[in-house]
N, C-alpha and C positions, 0 to 999 in steps of 0.2 A: 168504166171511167173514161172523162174524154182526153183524148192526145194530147191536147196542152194541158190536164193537170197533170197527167202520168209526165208529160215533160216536167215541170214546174217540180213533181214529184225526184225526177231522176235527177234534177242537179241541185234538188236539197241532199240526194243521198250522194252524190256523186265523190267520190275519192273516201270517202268512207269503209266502204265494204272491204273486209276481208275475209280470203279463202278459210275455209270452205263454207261457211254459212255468215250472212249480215249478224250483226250486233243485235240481241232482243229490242234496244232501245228506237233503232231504225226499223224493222221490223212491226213493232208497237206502235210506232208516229204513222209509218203508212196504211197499216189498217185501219185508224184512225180517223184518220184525213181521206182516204177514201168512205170511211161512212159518213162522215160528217160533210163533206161536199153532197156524196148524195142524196142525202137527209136536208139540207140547204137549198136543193134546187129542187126538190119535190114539194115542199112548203114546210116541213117538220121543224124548226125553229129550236125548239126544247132539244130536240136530239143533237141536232147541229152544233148547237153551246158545250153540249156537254162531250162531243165527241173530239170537237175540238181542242176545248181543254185539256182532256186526255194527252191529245198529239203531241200538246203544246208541252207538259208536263215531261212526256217523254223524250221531247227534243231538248228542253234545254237540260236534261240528263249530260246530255255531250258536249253542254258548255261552248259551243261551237253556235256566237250570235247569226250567222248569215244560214246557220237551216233553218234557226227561228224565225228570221226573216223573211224566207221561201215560205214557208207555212204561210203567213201574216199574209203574204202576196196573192197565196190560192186563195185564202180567205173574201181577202177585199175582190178579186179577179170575178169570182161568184155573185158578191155584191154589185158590181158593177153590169155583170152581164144579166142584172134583172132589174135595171136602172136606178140602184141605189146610191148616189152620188154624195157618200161621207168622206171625209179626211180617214186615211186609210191609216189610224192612230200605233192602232199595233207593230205594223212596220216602223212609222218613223221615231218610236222610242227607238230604234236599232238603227236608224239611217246613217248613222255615224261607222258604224264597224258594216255596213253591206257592201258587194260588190257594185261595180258601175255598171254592169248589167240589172241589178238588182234595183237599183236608183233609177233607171232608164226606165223600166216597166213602171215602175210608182209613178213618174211622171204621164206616162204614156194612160198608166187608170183614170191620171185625175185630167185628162185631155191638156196638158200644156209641153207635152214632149215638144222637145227641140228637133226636128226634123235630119238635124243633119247626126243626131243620136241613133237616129231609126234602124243601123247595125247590130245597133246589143239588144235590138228587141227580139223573142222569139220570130223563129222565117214566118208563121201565118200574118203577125202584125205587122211585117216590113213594108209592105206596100202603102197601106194606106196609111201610117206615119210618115212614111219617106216625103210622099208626092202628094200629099193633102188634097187628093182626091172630092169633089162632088159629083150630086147628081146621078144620073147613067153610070158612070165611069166609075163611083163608088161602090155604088150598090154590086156594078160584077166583078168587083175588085175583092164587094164580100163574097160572092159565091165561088168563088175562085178558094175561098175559105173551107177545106174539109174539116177538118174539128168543127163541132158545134158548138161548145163552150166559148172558142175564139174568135169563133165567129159572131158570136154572141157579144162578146167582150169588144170586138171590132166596130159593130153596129153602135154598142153602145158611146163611143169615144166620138163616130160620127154626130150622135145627139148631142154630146157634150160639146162639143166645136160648132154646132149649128149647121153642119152637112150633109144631114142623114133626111132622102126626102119619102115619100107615102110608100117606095118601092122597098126601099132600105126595110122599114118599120114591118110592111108585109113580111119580108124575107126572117125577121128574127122573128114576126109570131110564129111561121112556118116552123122552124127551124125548132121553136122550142118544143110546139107541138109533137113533134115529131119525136121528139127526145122523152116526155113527157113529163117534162118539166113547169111544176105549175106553178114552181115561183115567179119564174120570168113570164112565161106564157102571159099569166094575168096581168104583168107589168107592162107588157108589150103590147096586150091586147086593150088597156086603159090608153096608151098611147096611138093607137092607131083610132082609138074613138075620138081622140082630140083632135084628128087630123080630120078624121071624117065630120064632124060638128062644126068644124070652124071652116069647112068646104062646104056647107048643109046640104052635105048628101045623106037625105034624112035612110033613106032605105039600108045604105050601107050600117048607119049608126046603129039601126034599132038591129038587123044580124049580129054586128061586134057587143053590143047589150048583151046579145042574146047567148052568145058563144061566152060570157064572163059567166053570166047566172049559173049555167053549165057547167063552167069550171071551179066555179065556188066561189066566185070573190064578190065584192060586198058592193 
C-alpha cells in the first residue's frame, strides 16, 4: 500500500483502537480498503466495487460518519490520481458531519482548494497547494513527492488547475509505471499523447501508441 493511503487509512482508524487488539470492524474495513485500492489501480474495477463495499459496510458498523468519510476520500483520491475528474459523491453525502481537514482534501481533489487551507492538507500535498506552483518549479515540487499515490494525486490537481506541463505528465507516466499501475498508467499515458499530437511530434506519438497497445488500453 502507498504512504498516503496507509495515512488516509491511520486517521480513519485513528482514536479508535483499543488495547489489546482493534475492533473486527476496523480490522475488516482495512483489509478491505487495502484490496480494493489495489484492485483499482491495477484496472480490476469488479473487484474494486465490490471490495469496497465491503469496507464500507464494515465502517459504518461504527456509526462513526468521518471513517465513512476517510474511506470516500481514498476512494475518489485513487480516482483522481488516474485522471478521473467526478464530483467525489460519496464523501459529500457526509460533508456535513467531516472534519475540516477532511473538507480541505475534497477541495484539494476537485482542484479549487483555498490555498491559505493548504495546512490541513496531508505534508506530501502542502507545497503545491500552498504556492500554486508551475512549470519547472512544479513538476520538482512533485518529485520532491515520495508516495506515489500522492504524487500521483499531486500531478493530477496540477492538470485540473491548468499547471501541470509535458514534464509533470512524463513524471506520473513514470511514476505509475513503476508502481505498476495500469489504471493510471493508461490514463496518463492517453494524456501525454495529447500533448505530443497537439506538439506534432509525430515520432514520440506513434512510441506512446505503442506503450498503450502494450498495456492494454483501447
Amino acid at each position: 500500500m502507498s504512504r498516503l493511503a496507509a495515512l488516509l487509512l491511520a486517521v480513519l482508524l485513528a482514536g479508535c483502537a483499543a488495547p489489546p487488539a482493534a475492533p473486527d470492524w476496523q480490522r475488516n474495513a482495512r483489509g478491505a480498503l487495502d484490496l480494493a485500492l489495489a484492485a483499482y489501480l491495477k484496472g480490476d474495477g469488479r473487484v474494486a466495487a465490490a471490495e469496497f463495499d465491503r469496507a464500507r459496510r464494515e465502517l459504518t458498523r461504527s456509526g462513526q460518519p468521518q471513517a465513512v468519510a476517510q474511506a470516500e476520500l481514498l476512494r475518489c483520491a485513487a480516482a483522481v490520481a488516474s485522471l478521473v475528474f467526478e464530483p467525489c459523491a460519496g464523501f459529500e453525502a457526509l460533508r456535513v458531519d467531516a472534519s475540516a481537514a477532511q473538507r480541505a482534501y475534497a477541495e484539494y481533489l476537485a482542484g479549487r482548494l483555498d490555498p491559505a487551507q493548504a495546512e490541513l492538507l496531508p505534508l506530501a500535498q502542502r507545497a503545491l497547494a500552498a504556492k500554486r506552483l508551475e512549470g519547472e518549479a512544479a513538476t520538482a515540487a512533485l518529485r520532491a513527492i515520495d508516495d506515489p499515490l500522492a504524487r500521483l494525486v499531486a500531478a493530477a490537481v496540477l492538470v485540473q488547475t491548468g499547471r501541470a506541463d509535458a514534464q509533470a505528465v512524463a513524471l506520473a507516466v513514470d511514476t505509475a509505471s513503476a508502481q505498476g499501475w495500469r489504471r493510471p498508467l493508461l490514463a496518463w499515458l492517453k494524456a501525454q499523447l495529447a500533448l505530443a499530437e497537439k506538439a506534432d511530434r509525430t515520432d514520440e506519438a506513434r512510441s506512446i501508441r505503442r506503450r498503450i497497445d502494450l498495456t492494454g488500453g483501447d
